[in-house]
Each structure stands twice: as C-alpha cells, then as structure tokens.
LOVO-235346 format. One line per 8 residues: for each residue z, x, y of N, C-alpha, C. Coordinates in pm, whole numbers, m for minus. Layout:
N
Z/X/Y/Z/X/Y/Z/X/Y ~ ...
This chain:
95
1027/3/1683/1003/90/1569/935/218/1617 ~ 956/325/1550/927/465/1585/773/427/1558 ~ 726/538/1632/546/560/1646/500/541/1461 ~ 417/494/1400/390/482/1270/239/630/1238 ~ 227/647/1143/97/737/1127/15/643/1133 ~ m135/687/1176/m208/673/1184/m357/731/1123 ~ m338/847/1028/m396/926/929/m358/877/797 ~ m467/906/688/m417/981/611/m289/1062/552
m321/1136/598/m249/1276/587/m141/1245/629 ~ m62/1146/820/13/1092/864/103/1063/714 ~ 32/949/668/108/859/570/155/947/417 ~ 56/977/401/89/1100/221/214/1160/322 ~ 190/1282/433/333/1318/493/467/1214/461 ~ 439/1111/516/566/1055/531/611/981/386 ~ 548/922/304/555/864/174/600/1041/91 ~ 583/1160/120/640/1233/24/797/1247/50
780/1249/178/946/1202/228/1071/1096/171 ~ 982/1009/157/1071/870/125/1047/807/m30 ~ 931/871/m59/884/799/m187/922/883/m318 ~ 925/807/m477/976/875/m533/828/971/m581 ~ 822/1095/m658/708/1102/m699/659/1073/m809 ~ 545/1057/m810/451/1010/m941/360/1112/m997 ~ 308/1093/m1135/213/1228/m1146/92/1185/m1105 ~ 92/1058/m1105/m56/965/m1071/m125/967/m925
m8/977/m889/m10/974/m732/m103/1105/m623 ~ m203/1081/m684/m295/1205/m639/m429/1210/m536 ~ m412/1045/m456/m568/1001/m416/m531/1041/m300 ~ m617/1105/m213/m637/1209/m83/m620/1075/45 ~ m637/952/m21/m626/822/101/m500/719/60 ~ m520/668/185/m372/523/173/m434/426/201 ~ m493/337/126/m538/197/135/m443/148/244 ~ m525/27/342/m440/m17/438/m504/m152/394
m591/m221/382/m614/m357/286/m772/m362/223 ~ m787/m457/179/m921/m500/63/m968/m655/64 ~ m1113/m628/49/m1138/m763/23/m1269/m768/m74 ~ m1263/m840/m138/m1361/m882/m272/m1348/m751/m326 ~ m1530/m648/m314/m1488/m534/m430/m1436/m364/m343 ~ m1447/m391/m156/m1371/m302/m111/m1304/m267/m60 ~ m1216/m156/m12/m1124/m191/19/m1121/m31/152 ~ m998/m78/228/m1007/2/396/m951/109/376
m904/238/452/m794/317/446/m760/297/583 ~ m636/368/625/m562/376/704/m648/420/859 ~ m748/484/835/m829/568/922/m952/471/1005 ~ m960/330/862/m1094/241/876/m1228/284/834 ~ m1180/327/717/m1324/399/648/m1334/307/511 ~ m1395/288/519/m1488/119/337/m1506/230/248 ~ m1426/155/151/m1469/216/m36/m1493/116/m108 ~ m1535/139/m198/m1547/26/m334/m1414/54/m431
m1368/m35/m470/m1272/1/m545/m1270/31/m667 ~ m1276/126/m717/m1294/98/m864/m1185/142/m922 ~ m1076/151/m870/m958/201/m898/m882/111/m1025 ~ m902/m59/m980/m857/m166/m1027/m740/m164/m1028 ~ m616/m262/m1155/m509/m235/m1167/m439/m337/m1178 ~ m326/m375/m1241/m271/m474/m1269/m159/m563/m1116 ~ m146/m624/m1140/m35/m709/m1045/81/m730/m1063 ~ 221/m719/m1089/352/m767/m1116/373/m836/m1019
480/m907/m1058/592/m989/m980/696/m989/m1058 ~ 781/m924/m971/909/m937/m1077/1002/m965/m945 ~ 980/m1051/m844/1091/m1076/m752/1111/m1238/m759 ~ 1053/m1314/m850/1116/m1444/m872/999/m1541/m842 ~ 1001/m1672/m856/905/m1755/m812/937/m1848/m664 ~ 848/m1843/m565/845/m1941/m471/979/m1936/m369 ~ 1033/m1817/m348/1141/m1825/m274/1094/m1806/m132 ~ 1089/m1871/m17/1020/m1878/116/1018/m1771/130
1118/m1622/164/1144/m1549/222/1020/m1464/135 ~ 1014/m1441/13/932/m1431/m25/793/m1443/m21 ~ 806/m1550/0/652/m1598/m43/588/m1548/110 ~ 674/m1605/185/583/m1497/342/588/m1391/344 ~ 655/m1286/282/635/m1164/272/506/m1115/193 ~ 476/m1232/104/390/m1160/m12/245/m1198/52 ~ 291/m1301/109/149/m1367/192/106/m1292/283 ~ 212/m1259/398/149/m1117/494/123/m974/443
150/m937/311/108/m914/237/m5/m868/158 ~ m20/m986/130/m150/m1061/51/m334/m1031/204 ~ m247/m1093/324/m378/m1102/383/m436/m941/428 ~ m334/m844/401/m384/m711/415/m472/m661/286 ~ m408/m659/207/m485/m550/133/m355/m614/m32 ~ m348/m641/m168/m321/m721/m259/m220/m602/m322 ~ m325/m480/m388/m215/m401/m491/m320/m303/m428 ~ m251/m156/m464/m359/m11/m436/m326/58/m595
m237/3/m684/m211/103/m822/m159/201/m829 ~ m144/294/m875/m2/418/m891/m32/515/m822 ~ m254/535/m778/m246/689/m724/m217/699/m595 ~ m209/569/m492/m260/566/m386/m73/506/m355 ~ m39/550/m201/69/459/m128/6/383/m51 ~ 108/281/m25/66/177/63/165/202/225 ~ 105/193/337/228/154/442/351/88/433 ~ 349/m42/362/488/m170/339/528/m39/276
519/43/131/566/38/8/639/173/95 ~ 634/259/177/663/377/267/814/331/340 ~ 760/224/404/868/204/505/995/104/454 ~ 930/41/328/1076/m8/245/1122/114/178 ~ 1083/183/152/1145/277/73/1229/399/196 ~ 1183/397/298/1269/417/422/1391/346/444 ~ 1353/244/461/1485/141/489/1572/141/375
C-alpha cells in the first residue's frame, strides 16, 4: 500500500479527495481511536470527547467477515460523528 498520511492535514487532504462533502464536516483533526471519555488523533495528541454521537449498523447481524472488520474496528477508535473523518472511512471510499 502507498505511503498513508500521517498528519492531520495529511488526512483532511486526502478525505477531500475521496470523500463526499458534508457541511458538518469542519473539525481541524482525524480521530485515529478512543477509549472511555478520550479519544487520539492521527498525530497522538488526547482530547476529551465531547463530540458524542450515535452508532448505526446497517450492514446486517453477525456475518464473520463482518464482525472482524467491525472488531478491528472497534479496538481502534468506535464512531468519530459527521465533523471529523476517520482513516478506514478515507480509504474505503478510495477503493
């Protein structure tokens, strides 16, 4: 796989590329994962989250292929909400 960003700025660059836009979509960082109430960016800098935000699933229940996806997933960082991109959510939208 090609070199990935490693900024900030790296990732907003490349997610304006591939991603659709949002009006929400306005937070200066890219969550890279979270745990209890904070959560990392891409750079390794701690916030508190107060962003919050709901969860969907709309890809089905318990299908393996799934469920390890959601799990590796899961042990990064859960949901970031509409303002923020995520890395996964960049490079599927690449592919």
């Amino acid at each position: 796989m090609e070199n990935l960003p490693t900024t900030n700025a790296g990732w907003l660059e490349l997610g304006n590329k591939y991603l659709l836009r949002h009006p929400m979509r306005t937070a200066p960082l890219v969550p890279e994962r979270g745990e209890g109430i904070y959560m990392w960016d891409v750079e390794g800098k701690r916030y508190i989250d107060f962003q919050s935000g709901q969860l969907c699933v709309t890809l089905g229940h318990s299908h393996p292929d799934y469920v390890k996806a959601l799990c590796a997933q899961a042990e990064k960082i859960i949901q970031v909400g509409t303002t923020f991109i995520a890395p996964s959510e960049v490079l599927l939208a690449k592919k």
